[in-house]
Legacy VTK file of the C-alpha trace (Angstrom):
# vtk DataFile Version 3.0
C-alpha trace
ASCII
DATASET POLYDATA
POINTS 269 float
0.000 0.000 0.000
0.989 3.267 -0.584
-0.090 6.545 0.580
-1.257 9.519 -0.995
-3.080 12.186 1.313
-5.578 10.504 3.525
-6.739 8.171 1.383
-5.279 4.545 0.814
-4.547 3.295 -2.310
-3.443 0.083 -3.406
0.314 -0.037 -6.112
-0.831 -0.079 -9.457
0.705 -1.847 -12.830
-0.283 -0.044 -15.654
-0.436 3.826 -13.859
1.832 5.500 -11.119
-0.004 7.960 -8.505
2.016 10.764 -6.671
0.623 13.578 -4.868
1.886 17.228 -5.606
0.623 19.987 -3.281
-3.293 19.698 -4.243
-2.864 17.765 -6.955
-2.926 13.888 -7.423
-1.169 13.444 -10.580
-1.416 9.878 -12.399
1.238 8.981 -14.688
0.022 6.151 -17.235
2.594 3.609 -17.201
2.846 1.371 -20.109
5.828 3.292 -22.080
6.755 -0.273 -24.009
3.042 -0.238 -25.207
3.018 3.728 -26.006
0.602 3.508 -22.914
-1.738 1.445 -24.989
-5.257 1.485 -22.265
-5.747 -1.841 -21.463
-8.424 -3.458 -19.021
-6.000 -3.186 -16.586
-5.201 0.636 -16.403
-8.977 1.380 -17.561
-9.984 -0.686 -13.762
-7.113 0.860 -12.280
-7.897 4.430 -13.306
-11.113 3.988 -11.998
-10.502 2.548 -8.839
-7.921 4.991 -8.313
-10.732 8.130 -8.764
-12.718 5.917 -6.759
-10.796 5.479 -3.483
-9.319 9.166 -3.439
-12.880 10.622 -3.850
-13.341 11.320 0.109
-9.758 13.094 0.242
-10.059 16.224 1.230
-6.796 17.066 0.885
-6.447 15.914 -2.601
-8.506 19.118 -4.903
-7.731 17.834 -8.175
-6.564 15.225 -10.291
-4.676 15.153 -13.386
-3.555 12.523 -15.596
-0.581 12.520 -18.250
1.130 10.088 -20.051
4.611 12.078 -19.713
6.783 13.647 -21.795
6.691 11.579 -24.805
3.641 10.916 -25.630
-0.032 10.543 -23.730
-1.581 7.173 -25.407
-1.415 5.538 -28.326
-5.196 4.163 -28.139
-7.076 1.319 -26.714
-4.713 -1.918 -26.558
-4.714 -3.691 -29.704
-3.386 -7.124 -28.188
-7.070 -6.721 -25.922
-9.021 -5.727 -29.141
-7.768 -8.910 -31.521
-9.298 -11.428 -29.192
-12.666 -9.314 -29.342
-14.856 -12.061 -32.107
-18.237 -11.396 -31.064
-20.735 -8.157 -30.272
-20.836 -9.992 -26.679
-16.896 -9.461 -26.445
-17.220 -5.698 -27.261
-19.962 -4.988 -24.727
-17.878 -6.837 -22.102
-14.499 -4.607 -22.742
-16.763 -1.484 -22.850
-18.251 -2.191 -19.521
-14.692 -1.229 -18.544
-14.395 1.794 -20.670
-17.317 3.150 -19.066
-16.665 2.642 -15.456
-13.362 4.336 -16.166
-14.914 7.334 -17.548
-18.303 7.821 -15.581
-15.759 7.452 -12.440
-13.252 10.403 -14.209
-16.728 12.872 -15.192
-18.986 12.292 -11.612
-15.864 12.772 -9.497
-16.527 15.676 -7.532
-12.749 16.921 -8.638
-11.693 18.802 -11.506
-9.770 16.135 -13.658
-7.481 17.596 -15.821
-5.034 15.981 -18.921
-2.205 17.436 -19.523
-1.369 16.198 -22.696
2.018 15.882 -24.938
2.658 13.975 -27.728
0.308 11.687 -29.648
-3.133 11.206 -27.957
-5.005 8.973 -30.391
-8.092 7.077 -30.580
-8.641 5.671 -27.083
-6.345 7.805 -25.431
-7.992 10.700 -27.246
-11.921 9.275 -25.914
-9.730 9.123 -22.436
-8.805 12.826 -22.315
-12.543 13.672 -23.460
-13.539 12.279 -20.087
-11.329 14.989 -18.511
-12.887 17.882 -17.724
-10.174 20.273 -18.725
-7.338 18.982 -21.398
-3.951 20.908 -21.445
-1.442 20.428 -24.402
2.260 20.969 -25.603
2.865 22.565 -28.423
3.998 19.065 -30.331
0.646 17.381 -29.311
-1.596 15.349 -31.817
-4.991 14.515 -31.769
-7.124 11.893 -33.230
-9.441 9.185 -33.273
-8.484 6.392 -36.374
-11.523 4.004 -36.230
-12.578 4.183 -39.886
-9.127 3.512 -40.841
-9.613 -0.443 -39.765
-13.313 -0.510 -40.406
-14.898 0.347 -36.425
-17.117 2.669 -35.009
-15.730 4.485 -31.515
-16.460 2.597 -28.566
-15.536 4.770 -25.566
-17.147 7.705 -26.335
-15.655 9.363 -29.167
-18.838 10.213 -31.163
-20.716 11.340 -28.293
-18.461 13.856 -26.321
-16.380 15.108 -29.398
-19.118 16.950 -30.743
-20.245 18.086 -27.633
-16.408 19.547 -27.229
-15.845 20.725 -30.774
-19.158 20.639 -32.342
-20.901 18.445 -34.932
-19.130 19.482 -38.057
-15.327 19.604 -36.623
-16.188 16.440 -34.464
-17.300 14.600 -38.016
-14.368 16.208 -39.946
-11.797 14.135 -37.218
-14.241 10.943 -37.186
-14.470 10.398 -40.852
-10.638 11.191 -42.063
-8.661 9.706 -39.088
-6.192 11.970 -39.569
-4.409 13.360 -36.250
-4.782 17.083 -35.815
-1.763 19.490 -34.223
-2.586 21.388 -30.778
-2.921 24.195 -32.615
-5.782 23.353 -34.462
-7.410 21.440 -31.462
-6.760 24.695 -29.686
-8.402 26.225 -32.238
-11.583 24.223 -31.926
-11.780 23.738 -28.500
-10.437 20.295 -28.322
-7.963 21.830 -25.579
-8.809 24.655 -23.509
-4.940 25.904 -23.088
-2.301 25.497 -25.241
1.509 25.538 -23.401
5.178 25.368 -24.817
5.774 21.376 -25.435
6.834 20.513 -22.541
4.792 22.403 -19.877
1.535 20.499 -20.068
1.989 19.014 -16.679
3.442 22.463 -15.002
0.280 24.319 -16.312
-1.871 21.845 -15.546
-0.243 21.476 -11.673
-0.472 25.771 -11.696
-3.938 25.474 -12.440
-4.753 23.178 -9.837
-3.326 25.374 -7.553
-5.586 27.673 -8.814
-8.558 25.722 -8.121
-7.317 24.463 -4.561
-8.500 28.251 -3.741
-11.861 27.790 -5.286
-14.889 26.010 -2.809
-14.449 22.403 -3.387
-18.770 22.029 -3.010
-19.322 24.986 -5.366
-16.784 23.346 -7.970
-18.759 19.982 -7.389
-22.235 21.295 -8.140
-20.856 23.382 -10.980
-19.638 19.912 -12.298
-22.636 18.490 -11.935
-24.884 20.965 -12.964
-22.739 21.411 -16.257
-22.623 17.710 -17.150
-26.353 17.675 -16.279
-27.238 20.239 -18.217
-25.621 19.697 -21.984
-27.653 16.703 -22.117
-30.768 18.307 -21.516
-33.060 21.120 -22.709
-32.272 24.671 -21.632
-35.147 24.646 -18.736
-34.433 21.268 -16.883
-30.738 22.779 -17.437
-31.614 25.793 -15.718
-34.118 24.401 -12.746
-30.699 22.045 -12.473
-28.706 24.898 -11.840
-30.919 26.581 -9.413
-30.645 23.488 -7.274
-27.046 23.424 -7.440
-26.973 27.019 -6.599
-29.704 26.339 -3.371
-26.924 23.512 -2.124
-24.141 25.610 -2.730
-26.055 28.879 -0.472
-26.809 26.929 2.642
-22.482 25.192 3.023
-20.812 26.771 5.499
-18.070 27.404 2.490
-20.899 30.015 0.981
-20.575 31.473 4.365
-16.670 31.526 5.424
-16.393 32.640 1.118
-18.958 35.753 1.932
-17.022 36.700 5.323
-13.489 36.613 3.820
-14.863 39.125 1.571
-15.410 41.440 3.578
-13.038 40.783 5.660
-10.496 41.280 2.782
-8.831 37.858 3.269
-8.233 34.577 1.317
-11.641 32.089 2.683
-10.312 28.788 3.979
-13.465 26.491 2.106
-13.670 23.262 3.705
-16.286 21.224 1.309
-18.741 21.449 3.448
LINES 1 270
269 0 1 2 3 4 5 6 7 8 9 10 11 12 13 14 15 16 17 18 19 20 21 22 23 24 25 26 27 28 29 30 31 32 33 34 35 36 37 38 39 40 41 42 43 44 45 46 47 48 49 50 51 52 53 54 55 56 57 58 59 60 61 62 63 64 65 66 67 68 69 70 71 72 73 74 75 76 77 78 79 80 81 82 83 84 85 86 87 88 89 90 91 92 93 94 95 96 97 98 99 100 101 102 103 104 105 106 107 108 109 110 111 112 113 114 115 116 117 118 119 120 121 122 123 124 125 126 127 128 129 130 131 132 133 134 135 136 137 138 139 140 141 142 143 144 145 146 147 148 149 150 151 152 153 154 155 156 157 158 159 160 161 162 163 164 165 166 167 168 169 170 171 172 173 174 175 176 177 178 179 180 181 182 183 184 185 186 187 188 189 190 191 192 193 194 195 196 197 198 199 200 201 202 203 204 205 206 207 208 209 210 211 212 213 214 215 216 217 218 219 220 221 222 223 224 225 226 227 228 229 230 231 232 233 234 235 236 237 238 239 240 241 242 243 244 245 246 247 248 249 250 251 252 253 254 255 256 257 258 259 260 261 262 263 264 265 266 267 268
């Protein structure tokens, strides 16, 4: 066992967990596969958002592949043995626990992204709720190249991210797009020097370690809520979110620093 804040958390093989200042940072570790996701790190990735979800301590996490690259896709090895539709659902049972446990964590998960982040690594980041890139990133997801459809999200939250016309454009040629251009579209939300994914992303979780953990939550929620329904359920969602968020005693220690011209000390509650 090793530790990271309060919470326990068994060793992992396929990812590495270390905890810097607020932020949990989880290192995908399969740099002889080009961190290929197998069932493996997709289990361990969610187990891991799992068990750290009641540390306090820990305000965000982000995930990176490292320097080189972020992932090359889903593993292939896994995906030959897939012969039947039964096979597929069974392997995207795991896709989906990984990335419902990545988008309801009540923590701002954040990629920071270099290199090539294809296919299932790119449906991976899409879970994120913030993606960071270097300069010498590469997006894409390849699936009409060998005759599949997407099975971990990519035609769902791509055009939510980028819109239905750019999210069709990357679908149907399978050609990998620069961080530039999936700056340009909203694919990434910040676009660094290669090289200073991680440092931006671990500056901006600083950042939010001075936000109210709650009021982050609910905005979470309510935002994830929302997209998928019409503008009036979205809104009455929001005005619950809002009703939770007025009665913590964060709302109340974040009103009195105000005015008493100092930084609030939120404690999620």
């Amino acid at each position: 066992m090793t530790q990271v804040g309060d919470a326990q958390i068994h060793a992992f093989e396929t990812i590495k967990a270390e905890r810097r200042g607020p932020a949990l940072v989880v290192m995908l570790n399969r740099p002889e596969r080009r961190n290929a996701i197998s069932i493996r790190m997709m289990d361990e990735l969610a187990e891991l958002a799992e068990r750290v979800e009641t540390d306090a301590g820990i305000r965000t996490i982000v995930i990176t592949g490292g320097a080189a690259f972020f992932s090359a896709g889903g593993d292939l090895h896994e995906a030959a043995r897939i012969e039947t539709p039964t096979d597929l659902m069974q392997v995207v049972k795991h896709w989906k626990r990984m990335n419902a446990a990545l988008e309801s964590s009540s923590k701002p998960v954040i990629a920071a992204i270099e290199g090539f982040c294809i296919t299932g690594g790119c449906e991976l980041a899409l879970a994120c709720d913030i993606r960071i890139a270097g300069a010498g990133a590469s997006f894409g997801i390849t699936s009409s190249k060998i005759g599949t459809v997407p099975g971990a999200g990519g035609t769902q939250r791509l055009p939510r991210i980028v819109g239905v016309s750019n999210a069709l454009h990357i679908l149907f040629t399978a050609t990998p797009i620069d961080a530039a251009e999936a700056y340009r579209i909203g694919l990434v939300s910040e676009l660094v020097a290669e090289g200073q994914a991680l440092p931006q992303a671990l500056k901006l979780s600083e950042t939010l370690a001075q936000r109210a953990p709650l009021s982050l939550a609910l905005i979470k929620r309510a935002v994830y809520r929302g997209v998928e329904s019409d503008l009036e359920t979205g809104l009455a969602l929001e005005e619950t979110a809002g009703a939770l968020a007025y009665g913590s005693a964060d709302r109340r220690e974040g009103i009195a620093a105000f005015f008493e011209r100092r930084d609030p000390s939120f404690q999620g509650r």
